[in-house]
NULOBA-586284 format. One record per residue (C-alpha): residue in three letters; x, y, z. Coordinates in pm, 1 decimal, decimal comma. Example, Ala and Ser with C-alpha at 12.3 -4.5 7.8 and 13.67 -1.06 7.14 Angstrom:
<recs>
<rec residuo="ALA" c1="1230,0" c2="-450,0" c3="780,0"/>
<rec residuo="SER" c1="1367,0" c2="-106,0" c3="714,0"/>
</recs>
This chain:
<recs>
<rec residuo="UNK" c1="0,0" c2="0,0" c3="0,0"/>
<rec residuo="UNK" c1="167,0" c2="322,6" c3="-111,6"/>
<rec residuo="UNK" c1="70,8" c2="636,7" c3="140,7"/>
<rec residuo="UNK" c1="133,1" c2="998,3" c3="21,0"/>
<rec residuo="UNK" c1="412,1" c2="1177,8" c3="157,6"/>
<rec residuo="UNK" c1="507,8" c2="1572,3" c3="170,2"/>
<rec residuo="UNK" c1="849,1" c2="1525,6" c3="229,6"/>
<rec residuo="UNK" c1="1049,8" c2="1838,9" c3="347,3"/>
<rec residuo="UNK" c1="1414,7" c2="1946,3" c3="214,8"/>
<rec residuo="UNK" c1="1718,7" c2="1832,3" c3="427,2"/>
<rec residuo="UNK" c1="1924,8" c2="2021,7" c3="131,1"/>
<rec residuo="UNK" c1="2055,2" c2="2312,6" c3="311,0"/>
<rec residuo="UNK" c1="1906,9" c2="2451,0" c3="589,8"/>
<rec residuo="UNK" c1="1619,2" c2="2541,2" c3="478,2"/>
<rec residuo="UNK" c1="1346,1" c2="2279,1" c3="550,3"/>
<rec residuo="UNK" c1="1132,8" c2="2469,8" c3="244,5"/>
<rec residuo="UNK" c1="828,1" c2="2139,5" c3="62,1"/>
<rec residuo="UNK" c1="985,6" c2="2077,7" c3="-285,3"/>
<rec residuo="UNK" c1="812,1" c2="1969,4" c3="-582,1"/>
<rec residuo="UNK" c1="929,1" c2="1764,1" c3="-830,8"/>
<rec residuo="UNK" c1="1168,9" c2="1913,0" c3="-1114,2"/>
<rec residuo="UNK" c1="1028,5" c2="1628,1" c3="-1338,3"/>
<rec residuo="UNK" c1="650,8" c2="1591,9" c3="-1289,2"/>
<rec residuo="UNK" c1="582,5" c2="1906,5" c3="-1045,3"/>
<rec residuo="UNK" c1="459,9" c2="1692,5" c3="-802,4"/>
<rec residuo="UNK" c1="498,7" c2="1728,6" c3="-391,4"/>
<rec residuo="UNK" c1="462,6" c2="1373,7" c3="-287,7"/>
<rec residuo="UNK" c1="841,5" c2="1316,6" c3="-238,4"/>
<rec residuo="UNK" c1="984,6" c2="1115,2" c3="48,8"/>
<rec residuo="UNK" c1="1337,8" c2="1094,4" c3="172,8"/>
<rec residuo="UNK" c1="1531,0" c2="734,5" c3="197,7"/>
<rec residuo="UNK" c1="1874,8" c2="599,6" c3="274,4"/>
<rec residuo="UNK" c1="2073,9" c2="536,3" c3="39,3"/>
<rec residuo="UNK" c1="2438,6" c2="427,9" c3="-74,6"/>
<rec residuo="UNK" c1="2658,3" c2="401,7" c3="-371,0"/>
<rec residuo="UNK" c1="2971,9" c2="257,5" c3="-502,9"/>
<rec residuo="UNK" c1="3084,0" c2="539,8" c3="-774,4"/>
<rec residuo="UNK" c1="3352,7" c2="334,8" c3="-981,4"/>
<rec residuo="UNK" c1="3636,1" c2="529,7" c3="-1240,2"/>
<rec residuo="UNK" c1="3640,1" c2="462,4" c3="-1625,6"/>
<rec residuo="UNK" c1="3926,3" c2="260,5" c3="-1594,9"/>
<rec residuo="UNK" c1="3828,4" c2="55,3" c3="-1322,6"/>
<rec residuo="UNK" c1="4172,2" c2="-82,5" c3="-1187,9"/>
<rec residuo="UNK" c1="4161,9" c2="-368,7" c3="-887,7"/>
<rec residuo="UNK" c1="4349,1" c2="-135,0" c3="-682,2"/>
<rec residuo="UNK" c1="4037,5" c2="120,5" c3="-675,9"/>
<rec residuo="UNK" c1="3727,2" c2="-28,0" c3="-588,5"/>
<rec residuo="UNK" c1="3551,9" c2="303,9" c3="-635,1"/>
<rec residuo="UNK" c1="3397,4" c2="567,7" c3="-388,6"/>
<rec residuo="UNK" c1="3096,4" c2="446,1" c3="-147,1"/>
<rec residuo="UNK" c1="2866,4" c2="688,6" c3="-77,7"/>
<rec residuo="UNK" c1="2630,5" c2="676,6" c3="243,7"/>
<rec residuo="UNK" c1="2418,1" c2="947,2" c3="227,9"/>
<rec residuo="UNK" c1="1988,8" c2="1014,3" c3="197,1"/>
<rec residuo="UNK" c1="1844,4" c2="1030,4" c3="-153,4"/>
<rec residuo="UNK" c1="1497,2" c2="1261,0" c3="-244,3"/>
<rec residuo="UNK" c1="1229,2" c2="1037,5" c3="-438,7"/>
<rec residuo="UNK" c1="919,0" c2="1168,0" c3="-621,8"/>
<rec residuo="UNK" c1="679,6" c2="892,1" c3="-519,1"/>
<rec residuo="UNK" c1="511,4" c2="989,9" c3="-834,5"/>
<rec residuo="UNK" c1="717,4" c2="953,9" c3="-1118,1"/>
<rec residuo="UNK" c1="1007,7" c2="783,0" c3="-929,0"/>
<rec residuo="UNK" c1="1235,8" c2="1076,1" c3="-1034,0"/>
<rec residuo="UNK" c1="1551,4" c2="1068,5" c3="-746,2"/>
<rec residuo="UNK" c1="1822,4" c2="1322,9" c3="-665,9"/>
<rec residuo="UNK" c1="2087,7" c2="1339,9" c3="-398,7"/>
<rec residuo="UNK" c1="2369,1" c2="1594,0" c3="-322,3"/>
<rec residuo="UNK" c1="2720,7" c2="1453,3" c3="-284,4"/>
<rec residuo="UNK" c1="2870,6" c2="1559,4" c3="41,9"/>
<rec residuo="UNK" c1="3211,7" c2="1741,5" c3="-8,9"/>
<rec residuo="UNK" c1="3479,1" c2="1539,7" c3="128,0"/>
<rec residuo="UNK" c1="3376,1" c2="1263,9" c3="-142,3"/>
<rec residuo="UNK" c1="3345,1" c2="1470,8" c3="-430,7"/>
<rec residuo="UNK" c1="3645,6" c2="1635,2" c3="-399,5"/>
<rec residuo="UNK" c1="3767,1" c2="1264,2" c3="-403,8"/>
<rec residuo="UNK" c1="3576,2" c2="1208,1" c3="-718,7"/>
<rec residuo="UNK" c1="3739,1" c2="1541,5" c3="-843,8"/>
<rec residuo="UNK" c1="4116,7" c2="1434,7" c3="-750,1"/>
<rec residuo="UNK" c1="3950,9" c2="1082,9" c3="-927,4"/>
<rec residuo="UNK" c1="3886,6" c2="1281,9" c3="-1268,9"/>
<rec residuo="UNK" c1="4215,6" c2="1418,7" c3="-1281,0"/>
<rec residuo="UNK" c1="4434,8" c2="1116,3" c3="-1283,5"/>
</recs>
């Protein structure tokens, strides 16, 4: 059984109902979330970058977004550059 949820912003401090950049919709809901970002060239020594952090789903169109928190995208960054 799906319920509706109004789920409010953790992005920033501002705790501000955000609709959905896709389908304009406001029945979003926050989840956990991780992810193992790997490099193009995928060598054994680098097993990638795991991310823990919450990701922002529109419960109507399934449209998802997350912000990467600093310390790993400046990894992903100094990743890039190699």
């Amino acid at each position: 059984m799906l319920m509706a949820v109004q789920s409010v912003s953790t992005y920033g401090n501002d705790k501000a109902l955000l609709s959905c950049p896709l389908c304009n919709a406001t029945n979003r809901a926050e989840f956990g979330a991780e992810v193992n970002i790997h490099f193009r060239d995928l060598k054994i020594d680098n097993p990638g970058i795991l991310f823990l952090f919450k990701v922002l789903v529109c419960l109507d169109c399934g449209f998802s977004q997350f912000r990467i928190p600093e310390t790993e995208l400046a990894l992903l960054v100094n990743g890039t550059r190699n």
